[in-house]
Every structure is written in C-alpha cells, then in structure tokens.
N, C-alpha and C positions, 0 to 999 in steps of 0.2 A: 422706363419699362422697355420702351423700345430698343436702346441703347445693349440691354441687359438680353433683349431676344437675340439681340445679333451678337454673340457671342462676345459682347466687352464686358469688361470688370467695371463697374459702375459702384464708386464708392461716394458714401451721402454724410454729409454734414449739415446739421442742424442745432440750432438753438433753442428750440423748441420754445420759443417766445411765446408763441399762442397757446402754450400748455395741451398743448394735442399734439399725437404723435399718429400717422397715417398711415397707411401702404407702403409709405415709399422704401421702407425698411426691407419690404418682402424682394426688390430690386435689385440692394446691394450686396451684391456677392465680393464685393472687396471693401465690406462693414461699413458700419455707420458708427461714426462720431460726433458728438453732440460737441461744437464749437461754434463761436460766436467772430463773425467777420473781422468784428473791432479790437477782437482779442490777439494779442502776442502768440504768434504759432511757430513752429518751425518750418523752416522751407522745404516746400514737396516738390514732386516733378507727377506731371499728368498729362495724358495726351490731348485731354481736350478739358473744358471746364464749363458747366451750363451754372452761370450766377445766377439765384432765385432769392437774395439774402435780402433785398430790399422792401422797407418801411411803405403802405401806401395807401392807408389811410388816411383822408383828407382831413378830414376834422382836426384828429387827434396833430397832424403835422400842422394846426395852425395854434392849437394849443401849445406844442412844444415843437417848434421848426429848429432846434439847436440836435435836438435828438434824433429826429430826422436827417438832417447834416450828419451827424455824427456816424450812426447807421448808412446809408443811403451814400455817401461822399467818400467818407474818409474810412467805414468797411470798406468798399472797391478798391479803392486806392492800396489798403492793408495787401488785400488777397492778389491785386496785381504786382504790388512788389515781393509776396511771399511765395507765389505759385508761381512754378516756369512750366507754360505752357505754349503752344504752339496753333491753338483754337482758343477762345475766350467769347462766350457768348453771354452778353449782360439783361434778361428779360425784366430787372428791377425786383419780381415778385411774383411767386408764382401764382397767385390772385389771378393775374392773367389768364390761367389756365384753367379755373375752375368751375365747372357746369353754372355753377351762381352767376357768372360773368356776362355781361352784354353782347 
C-alpha cells in the first residue's frame, strides 16, 4: 500500500494457497498474478522485490518439513534465480504483518 501511494507500480503475485484472496489486489496497479514461487516462470526485471511467499506454520511444517523445504528454500532460491532485481527483501510470510501477530 504504501509502495503504491508513493507513486510506484506495485505488481502482486500469489498463490492464493490459503484460498482467500485480500486487499492486496486493490494495490496493484501493475496487476496481480496468481503464481506459485516453486513454479517454472519466466525471467522478469523489477526494481525492488518484497518476498512474502513463505510456509510458517509450525505444526503443519513438523508434519510435512519436505514441503516446507520445498516452499520456504527452494521457492527463494526459484525467484532469486528468476527475478533480476537490485532490492530483494525476504520477510518469509506475511503472517508477520498481521493484526493476529504478537
């Protein structure tokens, strides 16, 4: 939001893994695609990149820690080798950011 007041193009990707879709659509004025970190994309160019793509539920990562890895490790790794960017800012998940949060 903030990104998007100060006059940038702020374009969103999701996966919408939690089957809910938020706000953050009302943001992108340079659209939103629903893509998945782990997935095969083409290479972009971007002036900055805020990652929010990470797994971070505890439980469920002790039930299945490969898919965790998978998500969490080797999505990053996908989007650093497929995005040339010159900022790269990793917060894991936006969980972090939400009123719920400690």
């Amino acid at each position: 939001k903030i990104l998007y007041e100060h006059g940038h193009i702020v374009t969103g990707w999701d996966n919408c893994f939690h089957g809910e879709e938020n706000d953050v659509i009302a943001w992108c004025n340079g659209g939103m695609h629903y893509v998945d970190v782990t997935d095969n994309f083409k290479t972009e160019s971007f002036d900055a990149v805020v990652h929010l793509a990470g797994r971070s539920v505890v439980p469920d990562s002790m039930i299945d820690p490969a898919e965790y890895y998978r998500v969490n490790i080797q999505g990053t790794q996908n989007v650093l080798q497929n995005i040339s960017t010159p900022h790269f800012i990793f917060a894991s998940t936006s969980s972090a950011w939400e009123m719920a949060s400690p």
